[in-house]
Every structure is written in structure tokens, then in C-alpha cells.
C-alpha positions as CSV (number, residue, x, y, z in Angstrom):
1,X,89.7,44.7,117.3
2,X,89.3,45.3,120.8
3,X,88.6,42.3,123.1
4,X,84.9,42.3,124.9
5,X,85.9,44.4,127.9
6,X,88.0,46.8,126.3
7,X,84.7,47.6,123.5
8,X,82.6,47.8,126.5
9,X,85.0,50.4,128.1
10,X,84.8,52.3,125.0
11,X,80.9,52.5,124.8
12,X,80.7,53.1,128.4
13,X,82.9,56.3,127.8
14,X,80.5,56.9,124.8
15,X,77.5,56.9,126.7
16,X,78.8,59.2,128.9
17,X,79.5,61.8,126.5
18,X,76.5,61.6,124.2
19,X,74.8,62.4,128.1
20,X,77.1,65.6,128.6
21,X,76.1,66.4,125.0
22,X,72.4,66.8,126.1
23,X,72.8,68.2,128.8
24,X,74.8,71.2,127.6
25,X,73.9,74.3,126.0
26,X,76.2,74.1,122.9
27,X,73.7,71.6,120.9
28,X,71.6,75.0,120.0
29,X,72.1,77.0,117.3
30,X,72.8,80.6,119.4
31,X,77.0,80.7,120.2
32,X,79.6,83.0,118.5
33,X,83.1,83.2,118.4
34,X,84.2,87.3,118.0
35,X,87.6,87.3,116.1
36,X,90.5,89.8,115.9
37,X,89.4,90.5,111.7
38,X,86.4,91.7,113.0
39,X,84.5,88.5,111.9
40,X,82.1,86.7,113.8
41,X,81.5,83.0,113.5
42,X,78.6,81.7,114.8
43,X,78.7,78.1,115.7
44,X,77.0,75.1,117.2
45,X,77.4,71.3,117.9
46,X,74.9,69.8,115.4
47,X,73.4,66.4,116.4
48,X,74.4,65.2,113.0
49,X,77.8,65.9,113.8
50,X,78.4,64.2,117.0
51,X,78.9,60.9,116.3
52,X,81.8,61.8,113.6
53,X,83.4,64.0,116.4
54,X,83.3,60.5,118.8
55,X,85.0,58.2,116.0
56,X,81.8,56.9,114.6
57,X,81.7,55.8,110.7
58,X,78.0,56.5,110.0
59,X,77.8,56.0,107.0
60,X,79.5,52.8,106.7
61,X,76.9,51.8,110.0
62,X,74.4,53.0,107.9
63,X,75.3,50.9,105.1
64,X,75.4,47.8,106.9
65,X,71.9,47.9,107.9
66,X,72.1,46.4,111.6
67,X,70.4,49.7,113.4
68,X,66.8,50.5,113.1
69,X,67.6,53.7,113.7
70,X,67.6,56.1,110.4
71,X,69.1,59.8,111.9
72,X,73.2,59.6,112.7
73,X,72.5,60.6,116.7
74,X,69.5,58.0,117.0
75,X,72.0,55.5,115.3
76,X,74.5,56.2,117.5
77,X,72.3,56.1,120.7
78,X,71.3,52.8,119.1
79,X,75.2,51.6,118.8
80,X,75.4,52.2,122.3
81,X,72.2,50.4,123.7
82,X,73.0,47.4,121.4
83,X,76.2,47.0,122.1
84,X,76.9,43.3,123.2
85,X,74.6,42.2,120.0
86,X,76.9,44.6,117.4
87,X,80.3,43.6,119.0
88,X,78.5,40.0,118.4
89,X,78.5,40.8,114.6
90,X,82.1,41.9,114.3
91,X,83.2,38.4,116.4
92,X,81.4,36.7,113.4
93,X,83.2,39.1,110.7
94,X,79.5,40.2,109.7
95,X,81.0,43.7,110.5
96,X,83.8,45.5,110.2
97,X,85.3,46.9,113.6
98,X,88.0,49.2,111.9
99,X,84.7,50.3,109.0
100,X,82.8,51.5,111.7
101,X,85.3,52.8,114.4
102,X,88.0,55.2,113.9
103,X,91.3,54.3,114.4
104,X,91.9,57.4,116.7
105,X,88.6,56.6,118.7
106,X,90.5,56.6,121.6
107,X,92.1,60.3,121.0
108,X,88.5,61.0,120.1
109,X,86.8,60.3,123.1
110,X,90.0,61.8,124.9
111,X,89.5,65.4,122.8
112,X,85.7,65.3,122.7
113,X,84.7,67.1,126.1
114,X,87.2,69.3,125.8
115,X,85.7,70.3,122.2
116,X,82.6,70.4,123.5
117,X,82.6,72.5,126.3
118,X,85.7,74.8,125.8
119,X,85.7,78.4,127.2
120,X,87.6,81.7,125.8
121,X,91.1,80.5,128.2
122,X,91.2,77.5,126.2
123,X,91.7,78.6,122.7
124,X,95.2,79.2,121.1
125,X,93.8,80.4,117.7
126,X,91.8,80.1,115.0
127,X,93.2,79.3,110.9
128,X,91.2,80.8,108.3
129,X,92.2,77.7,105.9
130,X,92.4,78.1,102.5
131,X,93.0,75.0,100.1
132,X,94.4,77.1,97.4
133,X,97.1,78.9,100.2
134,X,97.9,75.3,101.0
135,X,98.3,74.3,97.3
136,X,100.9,77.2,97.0
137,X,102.8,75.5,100.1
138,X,102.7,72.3,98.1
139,X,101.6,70.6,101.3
140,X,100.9,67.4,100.9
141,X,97.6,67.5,103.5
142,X,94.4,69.2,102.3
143,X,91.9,69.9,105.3
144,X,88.5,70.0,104.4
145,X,87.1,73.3,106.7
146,X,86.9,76.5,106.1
147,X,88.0,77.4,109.9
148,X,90.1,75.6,112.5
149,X,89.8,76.3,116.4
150,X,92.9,75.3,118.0
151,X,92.6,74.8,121.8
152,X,95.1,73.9,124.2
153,X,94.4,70.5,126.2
154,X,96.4,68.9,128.8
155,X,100.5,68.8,129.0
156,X,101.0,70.9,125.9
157,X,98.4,69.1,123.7
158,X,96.7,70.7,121.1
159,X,93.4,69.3,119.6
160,X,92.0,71.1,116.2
161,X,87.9,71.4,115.9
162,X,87.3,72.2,112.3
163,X,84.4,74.4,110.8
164,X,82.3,74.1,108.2
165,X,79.8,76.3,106.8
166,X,76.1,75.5,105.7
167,X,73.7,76.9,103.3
168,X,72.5,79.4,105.9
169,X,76.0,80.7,106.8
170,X,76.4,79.1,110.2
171,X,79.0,77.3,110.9
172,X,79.3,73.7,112.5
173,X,82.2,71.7,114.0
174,X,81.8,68.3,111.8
175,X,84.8,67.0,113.7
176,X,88.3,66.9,115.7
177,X,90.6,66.7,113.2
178,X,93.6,65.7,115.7
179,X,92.4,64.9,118.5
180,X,95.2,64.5,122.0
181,X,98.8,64.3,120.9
182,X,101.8,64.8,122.2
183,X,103.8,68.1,122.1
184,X,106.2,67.0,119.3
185,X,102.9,66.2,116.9
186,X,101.1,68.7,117.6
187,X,103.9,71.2,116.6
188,X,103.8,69.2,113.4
189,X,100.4,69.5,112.9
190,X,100.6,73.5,113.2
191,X,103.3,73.7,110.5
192,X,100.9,71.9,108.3
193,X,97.8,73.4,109.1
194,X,98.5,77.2,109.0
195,X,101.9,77.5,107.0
196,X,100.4,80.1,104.0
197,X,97.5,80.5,106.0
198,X,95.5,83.4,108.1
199,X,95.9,83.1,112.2
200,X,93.6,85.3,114.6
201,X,92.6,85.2,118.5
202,X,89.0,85.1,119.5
203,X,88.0,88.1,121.5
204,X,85.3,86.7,122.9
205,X,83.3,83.2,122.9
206,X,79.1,84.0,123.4
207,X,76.5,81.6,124.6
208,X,73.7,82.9,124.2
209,X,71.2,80.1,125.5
210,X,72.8,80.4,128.4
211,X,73.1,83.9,128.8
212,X,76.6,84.0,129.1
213,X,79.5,86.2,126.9
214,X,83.1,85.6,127.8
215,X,85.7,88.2,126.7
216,X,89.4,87.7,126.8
217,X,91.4,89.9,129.2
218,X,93.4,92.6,127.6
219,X,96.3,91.5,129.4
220,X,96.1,87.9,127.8
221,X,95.2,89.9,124.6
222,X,98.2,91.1,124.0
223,X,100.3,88.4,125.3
224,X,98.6,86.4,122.6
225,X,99.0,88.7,120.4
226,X,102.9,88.8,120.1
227,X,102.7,84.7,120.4
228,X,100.5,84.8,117.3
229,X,102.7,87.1,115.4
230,X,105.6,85.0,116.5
231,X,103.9,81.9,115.2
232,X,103.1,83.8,111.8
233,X,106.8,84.4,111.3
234,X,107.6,81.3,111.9
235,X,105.3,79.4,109.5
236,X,105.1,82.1,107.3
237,X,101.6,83.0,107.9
238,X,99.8,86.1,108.5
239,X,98.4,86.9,111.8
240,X,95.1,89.0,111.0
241,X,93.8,91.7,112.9
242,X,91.9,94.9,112.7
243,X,93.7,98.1,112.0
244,X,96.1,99.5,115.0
245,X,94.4,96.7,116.9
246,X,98.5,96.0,118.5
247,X,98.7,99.7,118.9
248,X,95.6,100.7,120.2
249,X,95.9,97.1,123.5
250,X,99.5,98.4,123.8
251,X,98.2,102.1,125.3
252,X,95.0,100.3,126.8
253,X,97.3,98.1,128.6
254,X,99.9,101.4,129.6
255,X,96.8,103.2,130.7
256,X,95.6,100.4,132.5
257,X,98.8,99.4,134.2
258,X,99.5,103.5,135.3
259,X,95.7,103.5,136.6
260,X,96.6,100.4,139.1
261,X,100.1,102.3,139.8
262,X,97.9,105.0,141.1
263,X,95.3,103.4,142.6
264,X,98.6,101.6,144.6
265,X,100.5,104.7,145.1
266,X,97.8,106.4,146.4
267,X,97.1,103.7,148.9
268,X,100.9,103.2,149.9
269,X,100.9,107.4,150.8
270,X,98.1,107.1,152.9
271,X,99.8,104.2,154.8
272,X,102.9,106.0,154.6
273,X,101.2,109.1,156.3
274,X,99.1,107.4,158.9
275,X,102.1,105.5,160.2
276,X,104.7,108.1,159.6
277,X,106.8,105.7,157.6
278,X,109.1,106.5,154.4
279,X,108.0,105.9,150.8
280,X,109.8,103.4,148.8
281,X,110.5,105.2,145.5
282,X,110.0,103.5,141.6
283,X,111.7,104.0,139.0
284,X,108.3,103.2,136.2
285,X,107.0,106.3,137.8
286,X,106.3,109.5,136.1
287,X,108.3,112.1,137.0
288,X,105.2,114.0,139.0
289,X,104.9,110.7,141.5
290,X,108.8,110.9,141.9
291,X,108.4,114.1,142.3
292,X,105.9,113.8,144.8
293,X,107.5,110.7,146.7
294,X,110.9,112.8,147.0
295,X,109.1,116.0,148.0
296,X,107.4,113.5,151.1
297,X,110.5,112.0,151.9
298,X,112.3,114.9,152.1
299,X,109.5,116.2,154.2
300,X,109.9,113.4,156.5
301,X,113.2,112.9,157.2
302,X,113.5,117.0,158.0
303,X,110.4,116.4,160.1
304,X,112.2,113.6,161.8
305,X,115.2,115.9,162.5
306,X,113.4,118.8,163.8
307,X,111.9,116.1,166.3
308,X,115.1,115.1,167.5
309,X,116.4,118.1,167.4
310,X,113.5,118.9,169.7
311,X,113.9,115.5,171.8
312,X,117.3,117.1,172.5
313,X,116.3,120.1,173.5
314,X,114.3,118.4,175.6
315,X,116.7,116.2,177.1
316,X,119.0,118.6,177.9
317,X,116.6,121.0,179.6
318,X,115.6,117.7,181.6
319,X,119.3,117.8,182.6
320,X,119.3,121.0,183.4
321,X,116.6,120.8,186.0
322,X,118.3,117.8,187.1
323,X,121.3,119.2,188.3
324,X,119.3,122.5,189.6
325,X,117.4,119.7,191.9
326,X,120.6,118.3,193.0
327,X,121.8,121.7,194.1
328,X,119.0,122.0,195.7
329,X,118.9,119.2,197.7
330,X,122.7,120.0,199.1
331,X,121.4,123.5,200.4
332,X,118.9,121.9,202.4
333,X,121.2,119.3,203.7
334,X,123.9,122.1,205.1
């Protein structure tokens, strides 16, 4: 058990984050996640739910009577303002620090803002778990959701928010299942989590309350994409998406990419003309824009040798009437 300072440290931190909690839009009932299997999955961060996502054993709190409080977020704010008289309890052995605090609190608090207000950028994937696929593994963990979000924290850390569904089909995150590790672990944890399984990306994340959709970039799409399907060979899992959904972000991406070539080559040729300067030519052109850069070049450099073809004309006539002068000025002289 922590010493007096160090439990005060921790509720300090916990007050801090039940405030964030109200004060963000993901308590309500109104967010999706859109992924690649066409499914949507809409979520929220029920009250209920918040003190198991912080390392709080409500139940065993609730069986040892010492909160007024009846509703897990009411007990919890309870925990918190009562703090000095609960850590009390626990010095005489009338409770159980390790019954009613998790032994990852620490990694909990660590993981819990990041669960709670993630955005699109942040998440690496999403498992579709199965307990009978994991029975065919033999694995020796059984997880108890029916989806897992993985998002990507700090220094290669990975922290898993599991999803459950309730009666009405909505789904609810009951709790960070990992929350920060280390690299190494967190590899681990993959192999165990979606080995047999069914991996997708999220195409979007919705808010709804706060009128606010964000949807992935095509370029990160597909980029995710061939990690994902890398991942699913790996782990022998199977990376689930809609029909052609590879094929058809592969030619969005070409078409994008040559649109922006244009838009650029276009730009570059007005430069080019404007300052009489040569075009520098690219080989992931299409043969009509080489054609076109070469025909300009051409252009240019016979353009540049008529001119100095012309500046030597010049020059020469200049020379001409040079030496007509100088005659000149000897007849006058005689």
C-alpha cells in the first residue's frame, strides 16, 4: 500500500480526470466509429464505467459499505472527497487497499485520457474478438469484449479500450484492458489479442454532440492498410475490409497524386514561361507532359539560339559601323 502522500497523489490525479470526464462530450450516447467491414459501432463512455476504466474495484467498495453513495460514479466522487478518512480504514486493515485499487492503477490513470479523448490519428485498429477463434488458438487469455480499439500512446505504447455491447446494441468501453506498456509488451499483447482474430481500420470517428466527424486521410488509408495486412500475416489473422476496398484507395490515391502532379506542373510552366527559364523533366510523368516538357525545351533552347544568333548579328554590324566611324574620322583629319 501506498504511503499517505503517494495515495493522495493518486486521488489528486483521479480528481482530475473524473473533471475532464464531465467536461467532455464523450459521456453522451451520440459517437461512432465507421469501420473498413462496413460496420458502424456506436459508442460512449458510460458513467458506470468510469471508475473501472480508473482502477476502481466497485464492487468490492460497494461491498464494504464505507460510501453513502449507491451509483459506481457517485461512489467514486465519494472515494475521492473522503479520501484521508478511507486511506484511514486501510491503515487500520478495515479495508483492503489491493480489493479496492487495481494493481495497474498507475497504468490506468496513465491510459485513461488518452482513452477518453482519442481522435481518428490515434487509432492503430480495431479486433473483432471472438472467444471461440481464441479457443482454436488454444490461447491461454480469454478477453471478455466483443471489440478492442487499439490506439497508439506515447514512445511506441499501445493501450487496448475494450467494447461491450448492451441490450440496445450500443456499445460501451467497460475498461482499458492494458493500459501504458512498453514496446516489447505491447507486441505481446497483440499476438495474444488478435492471433485467429478479425483486424480493420476506422474510417472515420463521429461526435455527434459536438458536431464534429473526423475521417481518415486516404493517404494514411492506405498506408494502414498494407500495415494491417502485414499484421494479419503475421499473427495469422484476417484483416477485413469491404470488397476492392485496397483496389479501389490504390487508383484514388494514383488519381489523386497525378491531379497534384498537374496542379504542380502546370504552375512550374507558367514560372518557367514568365521567367524564360528551362523545365526540369520527370520521369513519373505521362508521356503527354514529357511530351510537352521536351517540345518547351526544345522550343527554348532554339529560341535561345536564334537570340544569339541575333546578338551576333548584332554585334558584328556594331563592328562594322565601328570601323566605318574610324575611317571616317581619318578622312577628316587629312
Amino acid at each position: 500500500m501506498p504511503d499517505k502522500y503517494q495515495f493522495k497523489e493518486i486521488i489528486i490525479k483521479l480528481k482530475e480526470l473524473v473533471n475532464l470526464y464531465k467536461n467532455t462530450n464523450y459521456q453522451y450516447n451520440a459517437n461512432k466509429l465507421y469501420l473498413s467491414d462496413s460496420n458502424v459501432l456506436n459508442f460512449s463512455f458510460a458513467k458506470e464505467n468510469i471508475p473501472h476504466l480508473l482502477g476502481i474495484n466497485i464492487v468490492n467498495l460497494r461491498t464494504s459499505k464505507v460510501l453513502t453513495a449507491t451509483t459506481p460514479f457517485e461512489m467514486l466522487e465519494e472515494l475521492i472527497s473522503r479520501y484521508s478518512a478511507i486511506y484511514d480504514k486501510m491503515v487500520r486493515r478495515e479495508l483492503n487497499y489491493r480489493d479496492i485499487f487495481s494493481p495497474f492503477i498507475e497504468d490506468k490513470i496513465k491510459s485513461f485520457e488518452k482513452a477518453l479523448t482519442f481522435n481518428l490519428e490515434d487509432i492503430f485498429f480495431v479486433c473483432n474478438y471472438s472467444k471461440e477463434r481464441s479457443y482454436v488458438n488454444g490461447m491461454k487469455y480469454n478477453f471478455g469484449c466483443q471489440y478492442y480499439v487499439c490506439l497508439k500512446g506515447k514512445n511506441d505504447e499501445l493501450i487496448f479500450l475494450g467494447l461491450k455491447k448492451d441490450d440496445f446494441k450500443h456499445y460501451y468501453f467497460p475498461s482499458s484492458l492494458l493500459g501504458c506498456y512498453d514496446k516489447e509488451k505491447s507486441s505481446k499483447m497483440i499476438e495474444d489479442m488478435i492471433t485467429n482474430q478479425q483486424i480493420m481500420l476506422v474510417n472515420c470517428v463521429e461526435i455527434a454532440n459536438s458536431k464534429k466527424s473526423n475521417y481518415l486521410d486516404n493517404k494514411i488509408k492506405l498506408q494502414l492498410s498494407k500495415a494491417l495486412i502485414n499484421l494479419s500475416n503475421r499473427y495469422k489473422s484476417s484483416f477485413i475490409i469491404t470488397k476492392d476496398y485496397i483496389f479501389a484507395l490504390s487508383k484514388l490515391i494514383t488519381a489523386y497524386e497525378k491531379e497534384n502532379k498537374m496542379k504542380n506542373f502546370i504552375l512550374n510552366f507558367i514560372s518557367a514561361i514568365s521567367k524564360g527559364k528551362k523545365l526540369k523533366t520527370d520521369t513519373t510523368f505521362d508521356s503527354d507532359i514529357k511530351d510537352l516538357t521536351r517540345l518547351y525545351n526544345d522550343e527554348l533552347q532554339r529560341r535561345r539560339q536564334r537570340d544569339l544568333e541575333e546578338l551576333r548579328n548584332l554585334r558584328q554590324e556594331v563592328m562594322e559601323l565601328k570601323k566605318q566611324l574610324e575611317k571616317v574620322k581619318v578622312k577628316k583629319k587629312k
